[in-house]
C-alpha positions as CSV (number, residue, x, y, z in Angstrom):
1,X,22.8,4.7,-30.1
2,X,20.1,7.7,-30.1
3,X,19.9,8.6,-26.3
4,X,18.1,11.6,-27.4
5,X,14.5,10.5,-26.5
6,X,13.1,14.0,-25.3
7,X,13.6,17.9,-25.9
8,X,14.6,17.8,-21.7
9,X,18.5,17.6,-21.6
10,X,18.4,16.6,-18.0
11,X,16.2,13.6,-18.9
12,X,18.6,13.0,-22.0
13,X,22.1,13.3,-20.0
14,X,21.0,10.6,-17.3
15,X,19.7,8.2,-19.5
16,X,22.6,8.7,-21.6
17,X,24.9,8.0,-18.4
18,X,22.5,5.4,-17.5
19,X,23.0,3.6,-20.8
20,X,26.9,3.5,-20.6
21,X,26.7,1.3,-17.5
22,X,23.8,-1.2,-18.5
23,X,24.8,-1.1,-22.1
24,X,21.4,-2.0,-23.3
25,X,21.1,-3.0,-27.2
26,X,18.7,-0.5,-28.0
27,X,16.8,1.8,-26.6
28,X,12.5,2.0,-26.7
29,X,10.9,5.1,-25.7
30,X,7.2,4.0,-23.7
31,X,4.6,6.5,-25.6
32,X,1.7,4.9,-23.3
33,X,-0.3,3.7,-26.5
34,X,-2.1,0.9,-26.5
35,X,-0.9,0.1,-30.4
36,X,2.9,-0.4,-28.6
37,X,1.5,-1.9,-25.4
38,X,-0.4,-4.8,-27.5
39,X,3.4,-5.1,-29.7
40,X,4.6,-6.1,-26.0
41,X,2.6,-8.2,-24.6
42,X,3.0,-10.7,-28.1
43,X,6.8,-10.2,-27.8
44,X,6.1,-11.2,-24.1
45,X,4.3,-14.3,-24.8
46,X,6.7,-15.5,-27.3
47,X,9.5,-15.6,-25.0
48,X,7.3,-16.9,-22.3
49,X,7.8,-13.8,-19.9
50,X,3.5,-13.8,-20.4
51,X,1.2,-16.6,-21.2
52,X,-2.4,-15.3,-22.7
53,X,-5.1,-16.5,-20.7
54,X,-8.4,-17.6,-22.1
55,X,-9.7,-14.5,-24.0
56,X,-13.8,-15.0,-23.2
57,X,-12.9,-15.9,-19.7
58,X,-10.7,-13.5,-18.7
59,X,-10.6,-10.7,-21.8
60,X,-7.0,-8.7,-22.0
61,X,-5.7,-10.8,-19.1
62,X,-2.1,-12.5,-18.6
63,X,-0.3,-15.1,-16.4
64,X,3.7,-14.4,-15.1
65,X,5.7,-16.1,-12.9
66,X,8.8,-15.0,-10.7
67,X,11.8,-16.6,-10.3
68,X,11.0,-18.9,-6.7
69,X,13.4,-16.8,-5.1
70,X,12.1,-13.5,-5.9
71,X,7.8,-13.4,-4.6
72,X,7.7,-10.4,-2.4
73,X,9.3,-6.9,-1.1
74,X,12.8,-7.8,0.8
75,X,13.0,-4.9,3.3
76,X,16.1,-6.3,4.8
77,X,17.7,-6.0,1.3
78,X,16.2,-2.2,1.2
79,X,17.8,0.9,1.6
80,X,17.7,4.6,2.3
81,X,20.7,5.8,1.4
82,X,21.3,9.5,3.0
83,X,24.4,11.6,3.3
84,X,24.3,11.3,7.4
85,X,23.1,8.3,8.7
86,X,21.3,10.1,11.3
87,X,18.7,10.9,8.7
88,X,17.7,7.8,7.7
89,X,16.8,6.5,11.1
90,X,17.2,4.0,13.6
91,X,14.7,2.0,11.7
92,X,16.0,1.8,7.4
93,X,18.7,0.2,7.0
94,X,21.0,2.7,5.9
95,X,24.1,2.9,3.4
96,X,26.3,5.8,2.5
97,X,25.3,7.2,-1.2
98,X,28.6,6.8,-2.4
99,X,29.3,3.2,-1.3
100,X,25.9,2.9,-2.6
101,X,26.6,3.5,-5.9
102,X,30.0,2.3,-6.2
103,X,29.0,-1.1,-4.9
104,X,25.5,-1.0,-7.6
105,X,27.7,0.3,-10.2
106,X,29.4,-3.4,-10.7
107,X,25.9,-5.2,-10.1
108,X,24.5,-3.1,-13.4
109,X,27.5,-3.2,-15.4
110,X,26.5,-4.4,-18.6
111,X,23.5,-6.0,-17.2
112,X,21.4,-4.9,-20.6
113,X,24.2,-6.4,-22.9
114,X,21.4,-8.1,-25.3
115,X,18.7,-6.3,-23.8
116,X,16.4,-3.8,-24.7
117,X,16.5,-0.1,-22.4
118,X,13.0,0.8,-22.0
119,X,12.4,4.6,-20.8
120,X,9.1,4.7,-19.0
121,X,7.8,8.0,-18.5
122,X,5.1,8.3,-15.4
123,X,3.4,10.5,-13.9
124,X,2.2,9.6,-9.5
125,X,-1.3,11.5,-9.8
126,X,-3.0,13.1,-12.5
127,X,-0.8,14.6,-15.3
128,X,-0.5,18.4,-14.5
129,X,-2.6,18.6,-11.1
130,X,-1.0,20.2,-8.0
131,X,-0.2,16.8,-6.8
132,X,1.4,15.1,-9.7
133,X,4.7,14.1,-9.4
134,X,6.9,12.8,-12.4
135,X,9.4,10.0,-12.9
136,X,10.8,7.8,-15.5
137,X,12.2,4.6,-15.0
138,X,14.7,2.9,-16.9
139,X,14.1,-1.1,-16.9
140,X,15.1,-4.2,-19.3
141,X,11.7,-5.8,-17.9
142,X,8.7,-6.0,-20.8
143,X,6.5,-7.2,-17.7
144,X,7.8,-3.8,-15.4
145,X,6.8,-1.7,-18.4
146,X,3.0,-3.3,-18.7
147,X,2.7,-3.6,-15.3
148,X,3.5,0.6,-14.9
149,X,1.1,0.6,-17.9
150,X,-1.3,-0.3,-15.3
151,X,-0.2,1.1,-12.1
152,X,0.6,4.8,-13.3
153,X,-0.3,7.4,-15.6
154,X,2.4,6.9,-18.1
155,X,2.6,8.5,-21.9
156,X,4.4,11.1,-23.4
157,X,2.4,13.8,-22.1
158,X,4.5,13.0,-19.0
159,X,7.4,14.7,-20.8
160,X,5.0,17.7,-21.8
161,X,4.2,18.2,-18.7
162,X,8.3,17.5,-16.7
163,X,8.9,20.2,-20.2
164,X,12.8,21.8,-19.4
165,X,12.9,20.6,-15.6
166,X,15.1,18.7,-13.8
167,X,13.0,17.9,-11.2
168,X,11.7,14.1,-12.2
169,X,12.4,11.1,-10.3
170,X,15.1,8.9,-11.2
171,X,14.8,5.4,-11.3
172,X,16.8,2.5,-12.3
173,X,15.9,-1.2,-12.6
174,X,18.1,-4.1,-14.4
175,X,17.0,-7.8,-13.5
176,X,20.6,-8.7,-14.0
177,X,21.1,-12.0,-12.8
178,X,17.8,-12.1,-9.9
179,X,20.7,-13.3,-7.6
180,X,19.0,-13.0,-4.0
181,X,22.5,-12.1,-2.5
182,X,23.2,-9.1,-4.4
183,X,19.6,-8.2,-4.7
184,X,18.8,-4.4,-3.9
185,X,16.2,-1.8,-3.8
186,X,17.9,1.1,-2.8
187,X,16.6,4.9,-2.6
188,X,18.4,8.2,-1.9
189,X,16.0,10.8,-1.2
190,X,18.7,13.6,-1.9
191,X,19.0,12.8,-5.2
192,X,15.9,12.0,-6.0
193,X,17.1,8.7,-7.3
194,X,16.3,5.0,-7.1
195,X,18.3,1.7,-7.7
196,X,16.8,-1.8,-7.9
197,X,19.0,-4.7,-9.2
198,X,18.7,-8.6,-9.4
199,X,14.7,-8.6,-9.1
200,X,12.1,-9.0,-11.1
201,X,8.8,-8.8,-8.8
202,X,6.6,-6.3,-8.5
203,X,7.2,-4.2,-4.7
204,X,10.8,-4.4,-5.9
205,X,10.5,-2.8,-9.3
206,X,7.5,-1.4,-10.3
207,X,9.5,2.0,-9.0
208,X,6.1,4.2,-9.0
209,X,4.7,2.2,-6.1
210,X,6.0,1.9,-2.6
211,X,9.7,3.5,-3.9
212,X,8.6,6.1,-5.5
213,X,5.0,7.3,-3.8
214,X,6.1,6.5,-0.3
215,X,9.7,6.0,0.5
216,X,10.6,8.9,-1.4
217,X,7.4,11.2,-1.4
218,X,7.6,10.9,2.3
219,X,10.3,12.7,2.0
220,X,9.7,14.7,-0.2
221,X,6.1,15.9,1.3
222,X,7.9,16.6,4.7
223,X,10.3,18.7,2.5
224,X,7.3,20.5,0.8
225,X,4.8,20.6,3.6
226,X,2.4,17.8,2.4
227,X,1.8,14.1,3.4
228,X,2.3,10.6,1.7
229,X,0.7,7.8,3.7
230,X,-0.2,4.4,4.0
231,X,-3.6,4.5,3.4
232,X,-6.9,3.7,1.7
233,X,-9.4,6.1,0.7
234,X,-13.2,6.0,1.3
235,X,-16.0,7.8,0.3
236,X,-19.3,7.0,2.2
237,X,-22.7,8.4,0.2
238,X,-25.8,8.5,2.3
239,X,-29.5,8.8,1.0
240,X,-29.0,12.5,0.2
241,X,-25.8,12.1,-2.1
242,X,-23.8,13.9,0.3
243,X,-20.4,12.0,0.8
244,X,-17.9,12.0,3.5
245,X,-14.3,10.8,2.8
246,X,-12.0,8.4,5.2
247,X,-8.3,7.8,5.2
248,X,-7.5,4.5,6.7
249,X,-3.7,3.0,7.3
250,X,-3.1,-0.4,8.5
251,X,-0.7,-3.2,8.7
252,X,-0.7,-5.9,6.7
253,X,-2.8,-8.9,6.8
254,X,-5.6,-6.5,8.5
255,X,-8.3,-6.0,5.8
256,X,-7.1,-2.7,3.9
257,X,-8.2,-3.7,0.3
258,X,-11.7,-5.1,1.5
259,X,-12.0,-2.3,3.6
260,X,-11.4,0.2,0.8
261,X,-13.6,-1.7,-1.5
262,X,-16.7,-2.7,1.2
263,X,-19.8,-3.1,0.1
264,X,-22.9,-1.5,2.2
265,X,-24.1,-4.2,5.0
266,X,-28.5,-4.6,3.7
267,X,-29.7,-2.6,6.7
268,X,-27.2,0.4,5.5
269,X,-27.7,-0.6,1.5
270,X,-32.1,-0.8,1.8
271,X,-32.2,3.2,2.9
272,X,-29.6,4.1,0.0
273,X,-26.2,4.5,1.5
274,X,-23.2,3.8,-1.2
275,X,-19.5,3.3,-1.3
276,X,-17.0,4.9,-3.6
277,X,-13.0,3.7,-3.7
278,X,-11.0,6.3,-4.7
279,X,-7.6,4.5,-3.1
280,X,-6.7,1.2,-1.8
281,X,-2.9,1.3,-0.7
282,X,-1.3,5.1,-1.1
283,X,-2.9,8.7,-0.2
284,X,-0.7,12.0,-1.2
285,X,-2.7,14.8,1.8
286,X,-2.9,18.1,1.4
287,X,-3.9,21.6,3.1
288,X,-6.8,22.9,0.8
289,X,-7.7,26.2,0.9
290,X,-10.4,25.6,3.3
291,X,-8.1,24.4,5.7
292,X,-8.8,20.5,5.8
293,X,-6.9,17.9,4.2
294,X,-7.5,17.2,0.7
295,X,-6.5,13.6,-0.5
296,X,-5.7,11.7,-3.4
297,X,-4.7,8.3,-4.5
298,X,-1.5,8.8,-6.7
299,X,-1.7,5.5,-8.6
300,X,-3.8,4.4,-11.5
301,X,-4.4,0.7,-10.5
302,X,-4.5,-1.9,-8.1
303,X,-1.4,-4.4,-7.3
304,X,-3.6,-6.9,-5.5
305,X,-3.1,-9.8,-3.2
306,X,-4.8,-13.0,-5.1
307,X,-5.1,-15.6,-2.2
308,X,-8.4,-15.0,-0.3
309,X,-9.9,-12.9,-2.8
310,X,-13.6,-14.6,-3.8
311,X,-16.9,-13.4,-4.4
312,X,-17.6,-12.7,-0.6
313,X,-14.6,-11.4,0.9
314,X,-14.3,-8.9,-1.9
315,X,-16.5,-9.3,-5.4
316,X,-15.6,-5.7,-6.1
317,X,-11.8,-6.4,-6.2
318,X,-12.5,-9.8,-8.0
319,X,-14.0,-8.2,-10.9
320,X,-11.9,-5.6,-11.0
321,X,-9.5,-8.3,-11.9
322,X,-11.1,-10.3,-14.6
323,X,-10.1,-7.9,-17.1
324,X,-7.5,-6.5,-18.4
325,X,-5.2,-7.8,-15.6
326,X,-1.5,-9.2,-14.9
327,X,-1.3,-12.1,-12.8
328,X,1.8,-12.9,-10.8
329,X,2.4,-16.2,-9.2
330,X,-1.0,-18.0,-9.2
331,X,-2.0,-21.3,-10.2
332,X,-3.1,-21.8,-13.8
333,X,-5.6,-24.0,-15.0
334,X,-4.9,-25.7,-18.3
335,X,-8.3,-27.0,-19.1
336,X,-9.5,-24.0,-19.5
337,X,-6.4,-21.6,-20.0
338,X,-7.8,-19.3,-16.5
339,X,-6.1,-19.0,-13.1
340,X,-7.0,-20.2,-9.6
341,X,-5.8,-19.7,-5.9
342,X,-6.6,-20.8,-2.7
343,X,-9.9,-19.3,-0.9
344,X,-11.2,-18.7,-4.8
345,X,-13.5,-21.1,-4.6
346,X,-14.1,-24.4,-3.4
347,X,-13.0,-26.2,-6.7
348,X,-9.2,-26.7,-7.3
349,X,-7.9,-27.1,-10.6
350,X,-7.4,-31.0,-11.2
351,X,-5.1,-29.9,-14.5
352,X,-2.8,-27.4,-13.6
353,X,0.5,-25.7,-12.8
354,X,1.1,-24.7,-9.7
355,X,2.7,-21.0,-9.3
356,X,6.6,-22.5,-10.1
357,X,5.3,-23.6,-13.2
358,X,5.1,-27.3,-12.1
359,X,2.6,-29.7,-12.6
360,X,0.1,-29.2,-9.7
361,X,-1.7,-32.1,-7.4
362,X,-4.0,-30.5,-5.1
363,X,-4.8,-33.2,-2.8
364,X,-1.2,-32.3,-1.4
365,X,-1.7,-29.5,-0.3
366,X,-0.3,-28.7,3.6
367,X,-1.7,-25.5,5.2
368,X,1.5,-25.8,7.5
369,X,3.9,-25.7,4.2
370,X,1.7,-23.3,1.8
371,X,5.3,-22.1,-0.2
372,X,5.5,-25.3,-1.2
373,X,2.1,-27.1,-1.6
374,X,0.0,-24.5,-2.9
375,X,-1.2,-23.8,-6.2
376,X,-0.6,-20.2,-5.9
377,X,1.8,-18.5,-3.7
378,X,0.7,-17.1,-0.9
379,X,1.9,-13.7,-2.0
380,X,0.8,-14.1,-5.7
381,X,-0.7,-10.9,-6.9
382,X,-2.8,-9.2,-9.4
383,X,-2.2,-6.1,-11.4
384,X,-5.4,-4.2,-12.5
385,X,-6.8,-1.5,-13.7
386,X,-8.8,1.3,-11.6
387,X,-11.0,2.3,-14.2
388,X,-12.6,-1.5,-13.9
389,X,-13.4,-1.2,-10.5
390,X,-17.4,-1.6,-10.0
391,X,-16.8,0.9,-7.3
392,X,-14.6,3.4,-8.2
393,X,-14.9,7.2,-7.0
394,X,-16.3,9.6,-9.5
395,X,-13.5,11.6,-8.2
396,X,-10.9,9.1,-8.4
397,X,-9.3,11.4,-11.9
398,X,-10.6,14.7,-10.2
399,X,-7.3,16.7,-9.6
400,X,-8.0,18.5,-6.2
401,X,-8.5,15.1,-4.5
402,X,-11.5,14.6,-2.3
403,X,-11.4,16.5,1.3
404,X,-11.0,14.0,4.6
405,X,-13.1,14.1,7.3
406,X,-11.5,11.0,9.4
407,X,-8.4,9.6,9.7
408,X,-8.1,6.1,10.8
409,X,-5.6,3.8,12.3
410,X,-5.8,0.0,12.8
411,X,-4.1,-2.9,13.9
412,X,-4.5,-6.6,14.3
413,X,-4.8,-6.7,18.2
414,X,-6.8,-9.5,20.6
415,X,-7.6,-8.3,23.6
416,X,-5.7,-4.6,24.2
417,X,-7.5,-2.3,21.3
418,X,-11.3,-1.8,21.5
419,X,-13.2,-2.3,18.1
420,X,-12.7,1.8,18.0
421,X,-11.8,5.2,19.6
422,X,-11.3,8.4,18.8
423,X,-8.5,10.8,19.7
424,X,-9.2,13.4,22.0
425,X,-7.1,15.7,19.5
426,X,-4.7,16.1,16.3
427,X,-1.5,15.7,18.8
428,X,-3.1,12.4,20.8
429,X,-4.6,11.1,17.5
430,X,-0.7,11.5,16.0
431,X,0.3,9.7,19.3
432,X,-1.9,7.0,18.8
433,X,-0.9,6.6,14.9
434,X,2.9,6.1,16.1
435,X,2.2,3.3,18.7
436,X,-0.2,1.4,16.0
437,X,0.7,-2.4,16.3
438,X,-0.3,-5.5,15.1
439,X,0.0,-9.2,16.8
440,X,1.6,-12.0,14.4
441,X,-0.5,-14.4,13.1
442,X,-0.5,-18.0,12.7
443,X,0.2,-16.9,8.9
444,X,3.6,-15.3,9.6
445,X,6.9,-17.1,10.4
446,X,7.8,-17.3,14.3
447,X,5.7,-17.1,17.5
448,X,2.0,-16.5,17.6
449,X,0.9,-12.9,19.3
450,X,4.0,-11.2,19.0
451,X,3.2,-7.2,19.1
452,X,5.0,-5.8,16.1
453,X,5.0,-1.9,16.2
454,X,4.2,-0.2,12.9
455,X,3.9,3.4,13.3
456,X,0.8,4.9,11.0
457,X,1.3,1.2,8.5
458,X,4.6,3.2,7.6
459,X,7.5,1.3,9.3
460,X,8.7,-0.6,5.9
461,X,8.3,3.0,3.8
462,X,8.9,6.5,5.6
463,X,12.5,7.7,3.2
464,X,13.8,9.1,6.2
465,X,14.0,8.9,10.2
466,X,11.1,8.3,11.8
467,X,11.0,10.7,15.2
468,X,11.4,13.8,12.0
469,X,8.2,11.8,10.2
470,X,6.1,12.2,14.0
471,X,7.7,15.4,13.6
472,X,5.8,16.2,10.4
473,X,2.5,14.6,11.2
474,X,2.5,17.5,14.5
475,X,3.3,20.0,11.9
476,X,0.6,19.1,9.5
477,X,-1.8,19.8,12.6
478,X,-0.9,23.3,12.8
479,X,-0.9,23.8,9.2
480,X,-4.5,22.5,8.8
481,X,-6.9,24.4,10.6
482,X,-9.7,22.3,9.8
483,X,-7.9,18.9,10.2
484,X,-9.7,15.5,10.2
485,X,-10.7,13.9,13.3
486,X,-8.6,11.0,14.3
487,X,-9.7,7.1,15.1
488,X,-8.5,3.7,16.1
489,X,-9.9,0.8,15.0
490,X,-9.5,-3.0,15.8
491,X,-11.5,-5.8,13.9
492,X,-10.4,-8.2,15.5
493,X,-10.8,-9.0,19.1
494,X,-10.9,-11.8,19.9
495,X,-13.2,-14.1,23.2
496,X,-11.3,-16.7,25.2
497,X,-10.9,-19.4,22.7
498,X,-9.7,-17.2,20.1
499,X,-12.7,-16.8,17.8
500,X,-13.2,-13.4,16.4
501,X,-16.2,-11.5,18.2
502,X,-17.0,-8.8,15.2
503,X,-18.0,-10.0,12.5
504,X,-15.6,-7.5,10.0
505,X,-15.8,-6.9,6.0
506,X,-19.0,-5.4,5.0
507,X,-20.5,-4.7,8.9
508,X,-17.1,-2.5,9.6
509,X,-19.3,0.3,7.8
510,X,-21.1,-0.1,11.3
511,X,-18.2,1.7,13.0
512,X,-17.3,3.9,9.9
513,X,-21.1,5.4,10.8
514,X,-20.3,6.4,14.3
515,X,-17.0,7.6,13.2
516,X,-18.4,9.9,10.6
517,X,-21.1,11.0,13.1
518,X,-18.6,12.0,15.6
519,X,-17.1,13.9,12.7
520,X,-20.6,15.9,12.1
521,X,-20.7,16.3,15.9
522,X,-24.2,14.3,15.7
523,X,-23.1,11.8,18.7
524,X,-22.3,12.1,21.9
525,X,-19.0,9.1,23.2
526,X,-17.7,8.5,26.7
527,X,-14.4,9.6,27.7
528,X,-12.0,6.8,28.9
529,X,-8.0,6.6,29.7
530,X,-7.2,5.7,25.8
531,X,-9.9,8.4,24.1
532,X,-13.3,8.7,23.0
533,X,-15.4,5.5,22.9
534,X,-18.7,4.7,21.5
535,X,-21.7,4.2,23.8
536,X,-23.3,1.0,22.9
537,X,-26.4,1.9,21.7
538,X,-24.8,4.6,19.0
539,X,-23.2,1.8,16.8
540,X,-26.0,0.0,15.0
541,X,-26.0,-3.8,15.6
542,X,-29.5,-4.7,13.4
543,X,-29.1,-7.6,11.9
544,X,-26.3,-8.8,13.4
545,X,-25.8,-12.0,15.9
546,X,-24.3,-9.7,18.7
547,X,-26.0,-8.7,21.4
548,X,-25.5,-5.4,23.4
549,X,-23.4,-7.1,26.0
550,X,-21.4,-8.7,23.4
551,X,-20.7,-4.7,21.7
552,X,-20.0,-3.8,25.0
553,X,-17.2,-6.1,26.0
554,X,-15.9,-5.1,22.5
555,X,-15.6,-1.7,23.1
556,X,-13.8,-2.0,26.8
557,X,-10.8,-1.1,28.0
558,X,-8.5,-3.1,30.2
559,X,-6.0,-0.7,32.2
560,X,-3.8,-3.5,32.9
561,X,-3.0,-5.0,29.3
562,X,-2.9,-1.1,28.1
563,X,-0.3,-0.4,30.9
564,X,1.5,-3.5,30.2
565,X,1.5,-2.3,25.7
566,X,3.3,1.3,27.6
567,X,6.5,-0.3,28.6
568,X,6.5,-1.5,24.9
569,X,5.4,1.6,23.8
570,X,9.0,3.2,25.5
571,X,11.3,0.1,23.9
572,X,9.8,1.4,20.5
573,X,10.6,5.1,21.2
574,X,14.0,3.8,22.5
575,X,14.7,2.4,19.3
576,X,13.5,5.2,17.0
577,X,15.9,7.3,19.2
578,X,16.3,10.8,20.2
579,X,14.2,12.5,17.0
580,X,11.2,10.9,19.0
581,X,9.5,14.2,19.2
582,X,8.5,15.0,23.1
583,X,5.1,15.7,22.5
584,X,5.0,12.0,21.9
585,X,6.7,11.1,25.5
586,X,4.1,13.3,27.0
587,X,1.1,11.8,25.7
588,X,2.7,8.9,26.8
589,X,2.8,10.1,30.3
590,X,-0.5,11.7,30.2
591,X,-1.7,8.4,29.1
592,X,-0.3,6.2,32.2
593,X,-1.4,9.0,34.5
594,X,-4.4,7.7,33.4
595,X,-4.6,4.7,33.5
596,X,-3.1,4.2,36.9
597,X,-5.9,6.6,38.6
């Protein structure tokens, strides 16, 4: 068998060692042409592995389903995999390389036996730029390779570009037997190398995306003296055609996707303001020559959550998936050969398969058991293209990235976080980024309001420990001389029977205003224990049903439930350990000092 598939013989003497522990059938070099492509998706749908939705409907789209036990990232079954344990953190779980390997090694062998190797070579970024990074992945998955098609810049010009270099990211992927017990996504940031076995869903194995751009770039940009984050990015025209660019990170379940794909509330859309998405998930920063932070999103496509996605909470994301999309897990309709999930519409399928692939009655469906009941699953995705966004960035290909005036953070809290504040500098705003949390939701498994601490939206996928990430962020201050002002937002606080107060999606553009105006120095803000706030009359409320008392109460701060989040602020630095960086314990101090006046 011809392991030869490039001039590179680094590329060629891994995949050649590669291919005598899967023991594929034959190898099939990924060119990224749309003639090959199209051969896969029919080979696809006559195994079953894709079904062809209804062409008019929904042109160039597909339907897959999971195995039930593999629907969404495991991060207990993920690892960072370091030479001292030390460096992976209090937080990863953490294996030893070797063990690592030796224990993988048995998973893999001869896992392609019958299978096809297919050698996907990617690029994170545009092909060539300063940014780009290149890897290839090795999988025995048609639906990995299509989905990649979407989610990276793959092709041979990959290879042009990697040309004799050995520095390329190595990753791995065999579905083996999808055996949840011996399922693992494992990275080792020394070696530039990543393992996932017995999984076949997307976070898992689409290597470019959360592996690849996070887990390892993190570590990689702290290595290099550059930044990969958590975050959307945001470009805000006004009238003139001028555009300013945000950087947002939040947890899940906290409005990231609609936030980086809003659409202008009327009193901000009737003078001419527009918004541009260049990023909704992953942004690779920068120091330009000018000092400030230059961003980019390193994917080509979107890897969307379905459920909840309709017409209001987010057309722009809808239509971006009605073309030339992958659909995991959601309900299909057989009357028309189209797909459905729940908070689509109003109109459930009466014909249809739910997301196992069973015969579907919607009148049984239990809020309280949604796994089991629902057509889709509550974690069923789409995989689309970023070129079909109706609001995508003119600069989304542009190789420098676009330059970042604000930085924000947010979290999911009730009462403790105001709707927003600004840091009083790059060291408190990095402060305030590391004690980000977010309360549980009815949504999640367990108690209601539990604070879960999520450091800058990074706690599932910083490659290494976490005090030496904080570390990084402080040093990326210095470095930048003109560096973006930093915010915290909260969308959702909440009165005393637990109704939201702001109203969120499109109207957040309110508070992205002020923010950008405190950016131009065009606003004045009122300095509390916690940072800057807004006075009430500089965030514009026209049109809305809240009254100034109302934006008031929403931008207070309650000394008591913020000295109360400090002591859990010290259990989380506990926990990360002795890397905690002491500028962080003295913001911390400086921050109870205040209060307690």
């Amino acid at each position: 068998m011809n392991t030869n598939v490039t001039s590179n013989k680094a590329v060629n003497s891994w995949i050649a060692e590669m291919v005598e522990l899967v023991k594929p059938s034959n190898i099939v070099l990924i060119d990224g042409s749309e003639a090959q492509a199209e051969q896969l998706r029919k080979e696809a749908c006559s195994t079953g592995e894709l079904i062809k939705l209804n062409e008019e409907k929904l042109p160039g789209c597909y339907l897959h389903r999971t195995a039930i036990n593999d629907v969404a990232r495991v991060e207990n079954r993920t690892f960072i995999c370091t030479r001292n344990k030390e460096d992976a953190g209090n937080i990863n779980n953490w294996m030893d390389p070797q063990e690592c390997y030796a224990k993988l090694s048995k998973l893999y062998d001869g896992s392609y036996k019958g299978r096809t190797m297919y050698v996907i070579p990617y690029s994170m970024s545009v092909v060539g730029s300063d940014f780009a990074k290149y890897g290839i992945e090795l999988t025995d998955s048609i639906y990995v390779v299509l989905n990649m098609l979407i989610m990276t810049r793959v092709g041979l010009d990959v290879l042009e570009a990697l040309g004799d270099s050995a520095d390329f990211i190595k990753g791995l992927h065999a579905r083996a037997d999808i055996d949840e017990e011996n399922r693992y996504i494992c990275h080792f940031p020394e070696d530039n190398t990543i393992w996932s076995v017995n999984s076949g869903y997307g976070g898992n194995v689409l290597l470019g995306k959360k592996c690849f751009a996070l887990r390892i770039a993190s570590y990689l940009g702290r290595k290099e003296g550059w930044m990969a984050e958590h975050m959307l990015i945001l470009g805000i025209e006004n009238p003139e055609g001028e555009v300013k660019y945000i950087c947002a990170a939040f947890p899940s379940a906290c409005g990231k996707t609609n936030l980086a794909m809003l659409i202008p509330p009327e009193v901000y859309k009737k003078k001419g303001y527009k918004t541009w998405c260049v990023g909704d998930d992953i942004a690779w920063l920068r120091v330009g020559k000018d000092g400030r932070l230059w961003a980019v999103n390193p994917e080509n496509g979107f890897f969307g959550v379905a459920p909840g996605t309709n017409e209001n909470s987010n057309p722009n994301a809808l239509h971006t998936a009605m073309r030339d999309a992958i659909f995991t897990n959601v309900c299909h309709n057989l009357d028309d050969n189209t797909v459905w999930w729940e908070g689509l519409d109003s109109n459930p399928p009466k014909n249809a398969r739910n997301w196992k692939g069973e015969m579907w009655d919607y009148t049984k469906y239990d809020k309280a058991d949604k796994v089991n009941t629902s057509g889709a699953h509550p974690n069923s995705r789409f995989t689309a293209k970023a070129i079909n966004c109706p609001c995508l960035s003119d600069k989304f290909n542009d190789p420098a990235g676009v330059p970042i005036s604000a930085i924000v953070f947010g979290g999911r809290r009730a009462k403790t976080a105001p709707l927003v504040y600004q840091s009083f500098n790059w060291q408190h705003g990095a402060f305030i980024g590391s004690i980000m949390a977010s309360e549980t939701t009815a949504a999640a498994a367990g108690a209601v309001g539990v604070v879960r601490r999520d450091p800058m939206a990074m706690r599932p996928f910083v490659g290494y420990d976490m005090g030496d990430y904080w570390a990084h962020w402080l040093n990326m201050g210095k470095l930048a001389a003109n560096a973006p002002k930093i915010f915290h937002v909260n969308w959702f606080r909440t009165d005393d029977e637990g109704h939201f107060i702001w109203p969120g999606f499109g109207d957040n553009m309110r508070v992205l205003m002020w923010i950008l105006a405190r950016c131009d120095g065009t606003v004045g803000a009122t300095e509390t224990a916690i940072g800057y706030v807004p006075n009430p009359d500089d965030i514009n409320i026209e049109g809305l049903d809240i009254d100034k008392a109302t934006l008031t109460e929403l931008l207070s701060v309650d000394k008591e439930l913020w000295l109360e989040d400090c002591r859990g602020i010290k259990e989380f630095y506990a926990q990360v350990g002795e890397r905690t960086p002491k500028e962080y314990y003295d913001e911390l101090a400086a921050l109870e000092a205040r209060l307690s006046k």
